[in-house]
DRENRO-250059 format. One record per residue: residue in one letter; x, y, z of N, C-alpha, C in turn. Coordinates in steps of 0.1 Angstrom, whole numbers, padded with zeros to 4 digits, always signed. Layout:
N
aXYZXYZXYZ/...
END
This chain:
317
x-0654-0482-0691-0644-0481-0681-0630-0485-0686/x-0619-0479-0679-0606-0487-0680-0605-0489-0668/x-0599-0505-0670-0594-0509-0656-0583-0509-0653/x-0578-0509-0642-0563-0511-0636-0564-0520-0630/x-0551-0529-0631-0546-0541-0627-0535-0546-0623/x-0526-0552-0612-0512-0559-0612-0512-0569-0615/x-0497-0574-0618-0496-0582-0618-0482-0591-0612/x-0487-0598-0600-0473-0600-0599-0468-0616-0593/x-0460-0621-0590-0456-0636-0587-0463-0642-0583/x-0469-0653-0580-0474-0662-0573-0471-0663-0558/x-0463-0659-0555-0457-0662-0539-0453-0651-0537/x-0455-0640-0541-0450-0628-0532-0458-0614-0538/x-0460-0603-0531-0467-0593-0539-0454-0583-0537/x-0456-0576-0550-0444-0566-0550-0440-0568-0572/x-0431-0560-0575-0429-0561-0586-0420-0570-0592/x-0423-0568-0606-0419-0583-0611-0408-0578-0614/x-0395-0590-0617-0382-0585-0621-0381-0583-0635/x-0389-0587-0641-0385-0585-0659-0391-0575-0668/x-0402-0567-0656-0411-0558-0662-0407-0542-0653/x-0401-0535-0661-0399-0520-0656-0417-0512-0655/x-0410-0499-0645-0420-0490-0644-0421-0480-0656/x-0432-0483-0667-0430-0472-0676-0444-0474-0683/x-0450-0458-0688-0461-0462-0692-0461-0466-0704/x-0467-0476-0713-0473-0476-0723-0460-0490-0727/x-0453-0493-0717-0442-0501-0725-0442-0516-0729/x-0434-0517-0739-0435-0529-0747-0424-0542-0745/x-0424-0547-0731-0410-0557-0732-0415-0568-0736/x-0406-0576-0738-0406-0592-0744-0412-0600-0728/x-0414-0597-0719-0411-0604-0706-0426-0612-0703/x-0420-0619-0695-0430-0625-0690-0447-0619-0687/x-0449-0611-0684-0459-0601-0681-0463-0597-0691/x-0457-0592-0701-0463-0590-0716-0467-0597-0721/x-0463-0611-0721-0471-0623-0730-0481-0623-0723/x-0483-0624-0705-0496-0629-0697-0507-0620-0698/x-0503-0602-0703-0515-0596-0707-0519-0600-0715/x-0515-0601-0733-0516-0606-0743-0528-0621-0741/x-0520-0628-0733-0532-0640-0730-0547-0640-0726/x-0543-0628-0719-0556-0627-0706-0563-0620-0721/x-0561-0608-0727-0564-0602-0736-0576-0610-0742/x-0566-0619-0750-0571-0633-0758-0585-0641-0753/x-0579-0642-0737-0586-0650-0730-0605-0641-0727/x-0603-0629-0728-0615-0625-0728-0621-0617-0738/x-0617-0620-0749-0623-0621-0762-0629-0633-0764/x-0624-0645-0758-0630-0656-0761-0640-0660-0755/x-0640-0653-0744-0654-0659-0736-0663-0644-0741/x-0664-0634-0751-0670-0625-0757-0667-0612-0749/x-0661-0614-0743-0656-0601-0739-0648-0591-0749/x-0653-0582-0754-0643-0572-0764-0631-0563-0753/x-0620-0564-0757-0611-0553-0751-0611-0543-0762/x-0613-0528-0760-0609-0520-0772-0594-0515-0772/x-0586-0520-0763-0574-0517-0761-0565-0522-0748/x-0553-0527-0747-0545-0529-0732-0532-0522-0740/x-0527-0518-0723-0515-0513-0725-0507-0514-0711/x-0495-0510-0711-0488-0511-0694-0494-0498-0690/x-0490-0492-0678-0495-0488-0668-0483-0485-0662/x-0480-0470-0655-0467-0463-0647-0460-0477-0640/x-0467-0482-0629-0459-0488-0622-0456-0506-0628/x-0447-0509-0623-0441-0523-0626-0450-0532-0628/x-0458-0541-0635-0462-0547-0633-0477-0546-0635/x-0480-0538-0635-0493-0527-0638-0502-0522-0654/x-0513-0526-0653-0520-0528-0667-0530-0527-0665/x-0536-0520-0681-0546-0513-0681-0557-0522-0696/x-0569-0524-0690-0580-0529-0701-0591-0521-0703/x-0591-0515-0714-0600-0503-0720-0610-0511-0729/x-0622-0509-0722-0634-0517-0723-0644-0506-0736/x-0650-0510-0745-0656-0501-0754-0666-0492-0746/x-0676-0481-0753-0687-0481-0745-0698-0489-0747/x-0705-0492-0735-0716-0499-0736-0727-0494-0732/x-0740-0496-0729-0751-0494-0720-0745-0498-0707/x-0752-0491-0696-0748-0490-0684-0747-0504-0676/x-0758-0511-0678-0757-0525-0674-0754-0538-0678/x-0749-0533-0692-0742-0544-0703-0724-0541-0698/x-0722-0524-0693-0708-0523-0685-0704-0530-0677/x-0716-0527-0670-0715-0535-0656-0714-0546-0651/x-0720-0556-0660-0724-0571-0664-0706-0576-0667/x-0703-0567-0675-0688-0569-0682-0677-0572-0674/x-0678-0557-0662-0667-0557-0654-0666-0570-0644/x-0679-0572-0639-0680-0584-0629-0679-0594-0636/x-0679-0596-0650-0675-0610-0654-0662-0611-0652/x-0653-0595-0656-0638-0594-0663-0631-0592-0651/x-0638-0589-0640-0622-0594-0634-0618-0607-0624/x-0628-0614-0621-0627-0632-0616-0623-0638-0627/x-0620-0636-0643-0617-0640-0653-0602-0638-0648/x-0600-0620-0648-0583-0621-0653-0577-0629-0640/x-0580-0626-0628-0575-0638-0617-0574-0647-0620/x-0588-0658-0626-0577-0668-0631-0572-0675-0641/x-0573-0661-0650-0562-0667-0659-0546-0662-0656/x-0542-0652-0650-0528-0650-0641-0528-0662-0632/x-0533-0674-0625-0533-0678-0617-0529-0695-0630/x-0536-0694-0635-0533-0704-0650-0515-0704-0649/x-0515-0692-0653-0502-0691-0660-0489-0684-0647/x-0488-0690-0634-0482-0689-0623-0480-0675-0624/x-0495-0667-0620-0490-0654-0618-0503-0650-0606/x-0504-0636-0602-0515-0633-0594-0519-0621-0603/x-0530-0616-0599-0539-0607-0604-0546-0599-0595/x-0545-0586-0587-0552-0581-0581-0557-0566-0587/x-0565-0564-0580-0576-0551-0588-0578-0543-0574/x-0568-0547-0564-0565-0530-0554-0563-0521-0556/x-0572-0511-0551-0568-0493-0554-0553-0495-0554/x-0547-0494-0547-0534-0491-0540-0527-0501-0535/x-0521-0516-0542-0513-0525-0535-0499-0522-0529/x-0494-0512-0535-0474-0504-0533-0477-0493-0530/x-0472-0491-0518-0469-0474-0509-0467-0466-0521/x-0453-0469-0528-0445-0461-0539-0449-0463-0551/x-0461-0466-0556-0461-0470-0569-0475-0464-0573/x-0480-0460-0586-0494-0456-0587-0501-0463-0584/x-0520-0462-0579-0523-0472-0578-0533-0473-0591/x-0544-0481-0585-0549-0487-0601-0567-0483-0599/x-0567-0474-0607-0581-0466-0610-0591-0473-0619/x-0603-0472-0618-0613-0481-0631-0621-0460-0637/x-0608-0450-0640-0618-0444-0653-0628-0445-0661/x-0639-0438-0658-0657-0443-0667-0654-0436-0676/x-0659-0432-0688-0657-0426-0697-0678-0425-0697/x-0684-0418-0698-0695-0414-0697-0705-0405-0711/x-0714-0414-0717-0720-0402-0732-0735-0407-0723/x-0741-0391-0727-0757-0395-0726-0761-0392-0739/x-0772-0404-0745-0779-0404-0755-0790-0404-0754/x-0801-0399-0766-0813-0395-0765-0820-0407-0770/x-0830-0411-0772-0842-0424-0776-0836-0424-0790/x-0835-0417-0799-0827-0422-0812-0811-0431-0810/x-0805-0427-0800-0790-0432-0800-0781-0417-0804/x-0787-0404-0804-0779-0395-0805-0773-0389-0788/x-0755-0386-0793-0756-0380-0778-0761-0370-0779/x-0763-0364-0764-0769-0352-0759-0756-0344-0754/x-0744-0347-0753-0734-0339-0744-0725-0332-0758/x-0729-0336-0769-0716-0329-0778-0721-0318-0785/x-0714-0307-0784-0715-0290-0792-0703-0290-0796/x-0699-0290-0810-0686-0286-0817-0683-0273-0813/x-0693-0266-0816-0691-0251-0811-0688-0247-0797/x-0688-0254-0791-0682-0253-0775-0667-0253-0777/x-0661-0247-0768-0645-0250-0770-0642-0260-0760/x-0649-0269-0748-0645-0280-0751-0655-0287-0749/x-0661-0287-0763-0670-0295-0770-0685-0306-0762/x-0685-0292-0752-0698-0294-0741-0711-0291-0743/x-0723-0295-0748-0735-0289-0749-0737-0286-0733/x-0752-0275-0734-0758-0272-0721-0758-0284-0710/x-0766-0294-0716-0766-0309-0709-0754-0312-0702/x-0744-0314-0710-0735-0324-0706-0725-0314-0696/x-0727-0300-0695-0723-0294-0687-0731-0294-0672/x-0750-0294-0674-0753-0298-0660-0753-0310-0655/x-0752-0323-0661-0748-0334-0659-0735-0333-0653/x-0721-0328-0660-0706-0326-0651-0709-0323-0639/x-0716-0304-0639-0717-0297-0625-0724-0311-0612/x-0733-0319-0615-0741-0326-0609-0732-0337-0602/x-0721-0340-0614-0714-0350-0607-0702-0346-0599/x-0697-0331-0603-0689-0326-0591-0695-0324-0577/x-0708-0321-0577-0718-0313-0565-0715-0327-0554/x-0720-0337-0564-0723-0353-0559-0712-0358-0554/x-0698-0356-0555-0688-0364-0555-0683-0366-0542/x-0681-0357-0534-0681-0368-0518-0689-0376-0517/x-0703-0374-0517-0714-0384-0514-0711-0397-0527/x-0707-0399-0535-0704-0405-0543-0693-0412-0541/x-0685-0409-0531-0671-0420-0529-0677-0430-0523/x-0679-0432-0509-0686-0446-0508-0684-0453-0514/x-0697-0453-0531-0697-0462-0536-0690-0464-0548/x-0680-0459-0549-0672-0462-0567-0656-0459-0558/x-0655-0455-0547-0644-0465-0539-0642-0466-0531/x-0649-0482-0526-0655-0483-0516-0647-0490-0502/x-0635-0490-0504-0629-0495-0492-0620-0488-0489/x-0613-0494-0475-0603-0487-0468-0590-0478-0478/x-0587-0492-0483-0574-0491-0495-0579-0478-0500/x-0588-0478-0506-0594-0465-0519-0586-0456-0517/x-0586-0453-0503-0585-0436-0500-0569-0434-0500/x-0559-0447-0499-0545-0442-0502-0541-0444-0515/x-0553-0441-0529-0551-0441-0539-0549-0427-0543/x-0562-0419-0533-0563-0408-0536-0559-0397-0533/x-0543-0394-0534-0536-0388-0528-0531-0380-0539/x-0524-0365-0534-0513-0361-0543-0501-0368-0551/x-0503-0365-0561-0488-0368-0568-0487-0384-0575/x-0502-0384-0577-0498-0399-0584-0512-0397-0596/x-0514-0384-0596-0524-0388-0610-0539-0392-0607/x-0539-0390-0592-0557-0394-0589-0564-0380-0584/x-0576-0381-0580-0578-0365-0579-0585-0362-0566/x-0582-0358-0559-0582-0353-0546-0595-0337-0541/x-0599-0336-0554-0609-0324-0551-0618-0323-0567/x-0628-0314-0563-0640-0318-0576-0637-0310-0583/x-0627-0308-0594-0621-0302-0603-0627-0307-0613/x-0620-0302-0625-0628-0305-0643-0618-0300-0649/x-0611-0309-0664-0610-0300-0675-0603-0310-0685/x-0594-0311-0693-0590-0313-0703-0574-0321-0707/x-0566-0314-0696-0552-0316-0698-0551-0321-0683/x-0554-0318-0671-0552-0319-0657-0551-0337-0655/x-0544-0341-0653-0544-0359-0647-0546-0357-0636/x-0547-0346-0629-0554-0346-0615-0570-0346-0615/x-0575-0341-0626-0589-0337-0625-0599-0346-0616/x-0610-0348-0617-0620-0354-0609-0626-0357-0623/x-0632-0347-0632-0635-0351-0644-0633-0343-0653/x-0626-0359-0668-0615-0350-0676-0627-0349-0689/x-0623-0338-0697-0629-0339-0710-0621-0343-0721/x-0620-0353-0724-0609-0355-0738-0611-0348-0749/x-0604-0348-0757-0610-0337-0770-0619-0350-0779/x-0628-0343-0782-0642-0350-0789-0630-0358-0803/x-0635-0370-0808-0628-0374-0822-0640-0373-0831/x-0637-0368-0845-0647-0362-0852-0643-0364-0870/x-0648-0365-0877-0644-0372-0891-0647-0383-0890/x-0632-0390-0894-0635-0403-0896-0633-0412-0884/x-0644-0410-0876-0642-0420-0860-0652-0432-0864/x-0644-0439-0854-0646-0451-0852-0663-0459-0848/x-0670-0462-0847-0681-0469-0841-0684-0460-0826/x-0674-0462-0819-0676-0462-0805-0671-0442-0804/x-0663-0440-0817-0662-0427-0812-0670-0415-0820/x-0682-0415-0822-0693-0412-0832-0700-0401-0820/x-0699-0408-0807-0703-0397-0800-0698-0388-0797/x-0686-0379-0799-0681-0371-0794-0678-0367-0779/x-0679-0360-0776-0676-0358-0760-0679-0369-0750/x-0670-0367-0743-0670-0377-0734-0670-0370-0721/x-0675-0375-0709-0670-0374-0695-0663-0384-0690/x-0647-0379-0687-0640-0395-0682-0640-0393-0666/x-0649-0400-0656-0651-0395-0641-0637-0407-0634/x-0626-0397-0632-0616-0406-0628-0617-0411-0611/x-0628-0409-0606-0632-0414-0589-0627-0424-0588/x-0635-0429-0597-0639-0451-0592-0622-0455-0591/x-0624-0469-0589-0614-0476-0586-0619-0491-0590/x-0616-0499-0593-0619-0513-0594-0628-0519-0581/x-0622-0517-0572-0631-0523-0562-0640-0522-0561/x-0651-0512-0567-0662-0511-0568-0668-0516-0573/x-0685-0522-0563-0697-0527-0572-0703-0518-0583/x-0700-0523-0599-0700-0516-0607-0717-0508-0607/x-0724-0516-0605-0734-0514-0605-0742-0504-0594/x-0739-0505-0584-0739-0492-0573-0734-0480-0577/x-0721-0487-0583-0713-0474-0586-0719-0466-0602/x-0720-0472-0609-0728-0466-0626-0743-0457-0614/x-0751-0466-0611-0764-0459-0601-0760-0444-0593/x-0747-0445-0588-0749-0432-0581-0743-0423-0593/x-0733-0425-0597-0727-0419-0610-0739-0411-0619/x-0749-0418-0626-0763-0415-0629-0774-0406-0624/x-0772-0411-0610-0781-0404-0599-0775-0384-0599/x-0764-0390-0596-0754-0370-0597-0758-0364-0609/x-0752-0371-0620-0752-0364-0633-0768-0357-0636/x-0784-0366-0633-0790-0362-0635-0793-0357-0627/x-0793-0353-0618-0796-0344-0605-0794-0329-0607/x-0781-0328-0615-0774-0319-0621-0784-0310-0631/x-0788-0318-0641-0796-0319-0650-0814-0311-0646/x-0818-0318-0637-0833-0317-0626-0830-0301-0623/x-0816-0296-0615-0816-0285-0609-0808-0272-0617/x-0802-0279-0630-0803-0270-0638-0789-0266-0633/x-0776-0273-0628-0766-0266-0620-0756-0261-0631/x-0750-0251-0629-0744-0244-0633-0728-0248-0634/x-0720-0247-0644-0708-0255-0645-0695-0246-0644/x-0685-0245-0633-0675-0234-0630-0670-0239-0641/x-0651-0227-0640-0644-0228-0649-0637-0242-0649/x-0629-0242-0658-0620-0258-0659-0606-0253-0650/x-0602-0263-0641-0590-0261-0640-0579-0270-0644/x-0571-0264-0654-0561-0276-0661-0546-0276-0648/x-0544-0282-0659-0529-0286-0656-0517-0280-0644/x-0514-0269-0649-0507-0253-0643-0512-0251-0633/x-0525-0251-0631-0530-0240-0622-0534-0249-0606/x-0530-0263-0608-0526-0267-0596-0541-0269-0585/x-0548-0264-0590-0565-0264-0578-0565-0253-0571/x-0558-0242-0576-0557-0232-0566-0561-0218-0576/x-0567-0204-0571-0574-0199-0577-0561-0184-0579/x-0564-0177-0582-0555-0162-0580-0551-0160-0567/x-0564-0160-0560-0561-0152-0542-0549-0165-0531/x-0551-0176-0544-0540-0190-0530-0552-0196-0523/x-0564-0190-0526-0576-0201-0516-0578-0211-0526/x-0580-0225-0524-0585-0237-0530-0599-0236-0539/x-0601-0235-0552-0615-0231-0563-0623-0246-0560/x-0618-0256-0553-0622-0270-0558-0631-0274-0543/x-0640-0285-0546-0644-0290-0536-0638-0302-0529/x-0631-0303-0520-0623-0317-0515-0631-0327-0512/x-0626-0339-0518-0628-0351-0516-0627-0363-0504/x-0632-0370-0497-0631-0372-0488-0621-0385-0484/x-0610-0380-0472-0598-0387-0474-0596-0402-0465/x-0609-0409-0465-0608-0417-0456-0619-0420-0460/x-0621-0440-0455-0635-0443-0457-0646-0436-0449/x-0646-0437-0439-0649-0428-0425-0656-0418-0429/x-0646-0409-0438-0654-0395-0442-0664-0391-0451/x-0662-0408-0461-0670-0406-0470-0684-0413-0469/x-0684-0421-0456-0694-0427-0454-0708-0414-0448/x-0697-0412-0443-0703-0392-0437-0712-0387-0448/x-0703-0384-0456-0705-0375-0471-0722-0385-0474/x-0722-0397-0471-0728-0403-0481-0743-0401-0480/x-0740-0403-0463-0753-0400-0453-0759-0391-0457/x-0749-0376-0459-0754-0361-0460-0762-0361-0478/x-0761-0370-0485-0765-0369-0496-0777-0378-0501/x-0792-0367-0498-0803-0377-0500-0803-0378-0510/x-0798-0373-0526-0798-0378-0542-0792-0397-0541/x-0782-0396-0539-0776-0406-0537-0782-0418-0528/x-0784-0415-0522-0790-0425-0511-0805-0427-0514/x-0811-0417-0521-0825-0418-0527-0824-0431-0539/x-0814-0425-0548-0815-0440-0560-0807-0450-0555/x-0802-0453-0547-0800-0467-0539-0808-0472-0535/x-0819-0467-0524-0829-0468-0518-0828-0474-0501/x-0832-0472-0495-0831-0471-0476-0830-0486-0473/x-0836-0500-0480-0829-0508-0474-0814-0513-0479/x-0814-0508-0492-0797-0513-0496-0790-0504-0493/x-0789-0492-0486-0779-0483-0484-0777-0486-0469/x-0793-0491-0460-0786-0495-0448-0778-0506-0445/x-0778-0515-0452-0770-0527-0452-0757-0521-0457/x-0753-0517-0466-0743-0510-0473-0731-0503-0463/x-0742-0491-0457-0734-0484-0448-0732-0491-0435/x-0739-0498-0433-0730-0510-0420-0722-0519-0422/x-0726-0525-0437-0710-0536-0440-0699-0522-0439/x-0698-0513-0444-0687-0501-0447-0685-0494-0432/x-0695-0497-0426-0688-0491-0409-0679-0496-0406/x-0687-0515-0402-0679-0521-0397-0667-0523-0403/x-0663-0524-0419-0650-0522-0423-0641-0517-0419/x-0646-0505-0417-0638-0489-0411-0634-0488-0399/x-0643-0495-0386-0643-0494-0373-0629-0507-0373/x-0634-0515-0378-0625-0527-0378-0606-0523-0382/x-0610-0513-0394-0596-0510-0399-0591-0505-0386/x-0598-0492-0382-0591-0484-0375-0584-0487-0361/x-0590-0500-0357-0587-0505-0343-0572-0512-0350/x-0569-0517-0361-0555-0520-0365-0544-0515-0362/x-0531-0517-0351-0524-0515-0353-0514-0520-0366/x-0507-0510-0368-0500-0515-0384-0483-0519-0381/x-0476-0520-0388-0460-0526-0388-0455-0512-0387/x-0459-0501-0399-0455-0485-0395-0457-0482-0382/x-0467-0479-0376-0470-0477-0363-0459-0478-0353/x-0461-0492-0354-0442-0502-0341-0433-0500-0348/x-0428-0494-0362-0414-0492-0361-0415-0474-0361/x-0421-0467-0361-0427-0458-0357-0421-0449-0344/x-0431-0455-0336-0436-0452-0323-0431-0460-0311/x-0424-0475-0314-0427-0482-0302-0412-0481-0295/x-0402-0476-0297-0392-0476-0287-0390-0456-0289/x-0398-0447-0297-0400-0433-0292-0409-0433-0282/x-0419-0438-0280-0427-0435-0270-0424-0442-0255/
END
């Protein structure tokens, strides 16, 4: 996984003054030393980081976790983020791991990066000879996790917030797309590293499934993730074309090639119902509890009147 994270004052949420919007950048500021710590800080309780860096919006940072086995991930993420809270909290800062904390600003995604391996430790998803370096497998596994992916929001992002992550124009993906270059995609394929790679990059291909979001129970969330891909696999599905970059999710004729995603908790709880794979590897008493904490979430949001709303509506109407 990589996670996304803010980071901002102790008494106020919003961006910090010493830290610009820019990706990948390097200030002297207060925020750069407190990643650097936190960094530190979860190496030391054995947590490996394979990498941090800034993140588009102000304040905003990203921890690139190695790959692991699915429940050694999982184990990881729930240790790593009540950690980085409080160590920002150490060092007079806050720490939150919301889809979407700023209207205007990107919000903060937990990207899976996904290998299936065989009983030796070999992957099963890499063909050099593929042009992008997909075996049969790892193509019905993709198809499986596109088929899955409404039914799959629920639980990899699982609240209200999620769904104003997943909007146009900020790099999240809004329909079950696939390919290579697209920062819109649903799922991207990096180009395989090959020669002299590293430990972690020996497997070649990757599936990076950009759905999830932090808020998610990793563990539900890896289970349905799992559940799609081999489902995929069982039925043998068939994997469309890629759509990159250019081509926007739209086909020659102007009709939409993609399957849309569901734009509201509400809709995806729908989705979730409609998908017995999903709901099968959960199993019927944790999915009923599940989907009634996530009703009531939803029922509860929606009765909210908001501050937009009354400056809105209340002296037009």
């Amino acid at each position: 996984p990589e996670i996304e994270f803010f980071l901002s004052p102790a008494d106020s949420i919003g961006p910090l003054a010493d830290d610009p919007s820019s990706y990948f950048e390097r200030s002297r500021g207060r925020s750069r030393r407190v990643e650097l710590e936190i960094v530190a800080g979860l190496e030391a309780i054995g947590i490996h980081v394979e990498s941090s860096h800034h993140e588009v919006a102000s304040g905003q940072f990203e921890l690139d976790l190695p790959l692991q086995p699915a429940l050694v991930s999982a184990d990881t993420v729930t240790t790593l983020k009540p950690a980085v809270k409080e160590m920002a909290r150490d060092r007079g800062m806050q720490a939150t791991f919301m889809p979407k904390p700023l209207a205007d600003a990107a919000g903060s995604g937990m990207h899976t990066h996904q290998v299936l391996v065989d009983r030796s430790g070999r992957s099963v998803f890499d063909d050099p000879s593929d042009a992008y370096g997909l075996s049969a497998i790892a193509k019905a596994f993709l198809a499986g996790q596109l088929d899955h992916a409404p039914g799959m929001c629920a639980l990899v992002a699982p609240v209200v917030n999620s769904y104003k992550r997943l909007v146009p124009g900020y790099e999240a993906p809004v329909a079950g797309s696939w390919g290579r270059h697209s920062r819109g995609a649903l799922i991207r394929v990096p180009t395989p590293v090959r020669g002299n790679a590293s430990a972690d990059e020996v497997f070649g291909t990757r599936l990076e499934l950009r759905l999830p979001d932090p808020s998610c129970n990793p563990y539900l969330a890896y289970t349905a993730m799992l559940a799609a891909g081999l489902d995929g696999l069982d039925r043998g599905c068939e994997l469309g074309p890629p759509l990159e970059e250019l081509e926007h999710g739209f086909g020659a004729s102007g009709h939409s090639v993609t399957k849309p995603l569901p734009a509201s908790l509400g809709e995806a709880l729908i989705a979730l119902e409609d998908d017995d794979v999903i709901m099968a590897a959960l199993g019927s008493e944790l999915m009923e509890l599940f989907r009634t904490a996530k009703t009531l979430e939803w029922e509860t949001y929606r009765r909210q009147v908001t501050p937009w709303e009354r400056d809105t509506y209340f002296q037009r109407s």
